[in-house]
C-alpha positions in Angstrom: -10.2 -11.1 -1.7 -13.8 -11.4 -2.2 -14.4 -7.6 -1.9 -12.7 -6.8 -5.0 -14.2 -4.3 -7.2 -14.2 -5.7 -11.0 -13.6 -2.9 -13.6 -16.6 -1.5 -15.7 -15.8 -2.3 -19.3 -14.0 0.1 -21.3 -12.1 1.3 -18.1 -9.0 -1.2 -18.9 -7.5 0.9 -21.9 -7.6 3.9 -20.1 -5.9 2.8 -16.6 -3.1 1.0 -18.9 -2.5 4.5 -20.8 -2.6 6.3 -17.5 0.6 4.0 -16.0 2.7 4.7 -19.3 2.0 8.3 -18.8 4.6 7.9 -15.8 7.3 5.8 -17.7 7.6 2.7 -20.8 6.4 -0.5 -19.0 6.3 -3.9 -19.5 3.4 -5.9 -19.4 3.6 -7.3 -15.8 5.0 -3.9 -14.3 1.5 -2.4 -15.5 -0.4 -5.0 -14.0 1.5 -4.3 -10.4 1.2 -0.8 -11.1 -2.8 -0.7 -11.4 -2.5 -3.4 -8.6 -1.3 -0.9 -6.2 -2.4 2.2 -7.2 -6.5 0.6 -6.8 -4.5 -1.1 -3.2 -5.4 -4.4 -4.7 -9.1 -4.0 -4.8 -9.4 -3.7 -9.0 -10.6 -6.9 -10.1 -8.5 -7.6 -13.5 -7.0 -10.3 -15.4 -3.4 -10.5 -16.2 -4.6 -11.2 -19.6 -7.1 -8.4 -19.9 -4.1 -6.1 -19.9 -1.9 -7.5 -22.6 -5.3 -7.9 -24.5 -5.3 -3.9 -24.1 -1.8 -3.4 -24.9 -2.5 -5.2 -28.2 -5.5 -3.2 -29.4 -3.7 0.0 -28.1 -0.6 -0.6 -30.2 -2.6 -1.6 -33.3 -5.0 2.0 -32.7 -1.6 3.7 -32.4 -2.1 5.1 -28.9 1.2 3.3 -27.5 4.4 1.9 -29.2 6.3 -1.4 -28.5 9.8 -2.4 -28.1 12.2 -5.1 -26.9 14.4 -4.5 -24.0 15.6 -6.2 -20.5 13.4 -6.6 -17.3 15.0 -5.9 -14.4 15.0 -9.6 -13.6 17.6 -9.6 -16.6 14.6 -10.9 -19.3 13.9 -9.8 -22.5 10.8 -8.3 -22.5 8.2 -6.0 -24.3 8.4 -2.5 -23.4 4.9 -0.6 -24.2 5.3 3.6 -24.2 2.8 5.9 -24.5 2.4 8.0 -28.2 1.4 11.8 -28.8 -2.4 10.5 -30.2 -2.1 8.3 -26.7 -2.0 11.3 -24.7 -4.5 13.0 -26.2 -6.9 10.2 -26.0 -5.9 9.6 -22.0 -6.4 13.4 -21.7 -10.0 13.5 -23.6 -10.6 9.9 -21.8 -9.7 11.2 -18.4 -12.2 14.3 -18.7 -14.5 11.9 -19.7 -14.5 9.2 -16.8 -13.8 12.3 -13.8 -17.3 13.4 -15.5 -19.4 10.8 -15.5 -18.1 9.9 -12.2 -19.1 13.2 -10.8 -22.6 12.5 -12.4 -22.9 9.4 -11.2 -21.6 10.4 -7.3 -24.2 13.3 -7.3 -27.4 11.1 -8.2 -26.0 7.9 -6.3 -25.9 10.4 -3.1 -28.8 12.9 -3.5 -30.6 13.1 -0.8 -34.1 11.6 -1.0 -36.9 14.7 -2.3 -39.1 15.5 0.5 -42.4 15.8 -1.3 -46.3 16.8 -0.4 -47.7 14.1 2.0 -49.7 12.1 0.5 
């Protein structure tokens, strides 16, 4: 799909700690859970996401362990931790915020100003 909308970067880590807020997920049930949630129109590399999980698990935001896909395959199961939260929460607030910012300037209407 050429219309695909890549992410902005630092976005990746935060979309990744959102989907364990629901449940412990393994890699590839993250990526198909950001892939419909954005309805397929996030640009993002299946690598990009386990790239994330690493650096998450080594800040201590999420937590790792082995269990069995529903495909019956050992896998990696990624859970979000107490700091995790707290950074998704503060992260959240931060994104919905700039977002806002951004949305009010990128739809202002033009100034009407003296003729000149």
């Amino acid at each position: 799909m050429s219309d695909m909308v890549p992410l902005l970067k630092g976005t990746l880590d935060i979309l990744v700690l959102k989907a364990l807020s629901w449940t412990p997920m393994h890699g590839i049930e993250i990526t198909n859970w950001l892939a419909e949630r954005s309805g397929g129109e996030l640009s993002f590399d299946e690598s990009g996401v386990y790239q994330a999980l690493y650096r998450m698990e080594a800040r201590g935001l999420i937590e790792a362990e082995w269990g069995v896909s529903a495909n019956n395959r050992r896998a990696r199961f990624y859970a979000i931790t107490p700091d995790g939260r707290r950074h998704l929460k503060a992260e959240t607030r931060q994104f919905v915020r700039y977002g806002e910012l951004l949305t009010s300037i990128l739809t202002a209407p033009p100034e009407t100003r003296g003729a000149r």
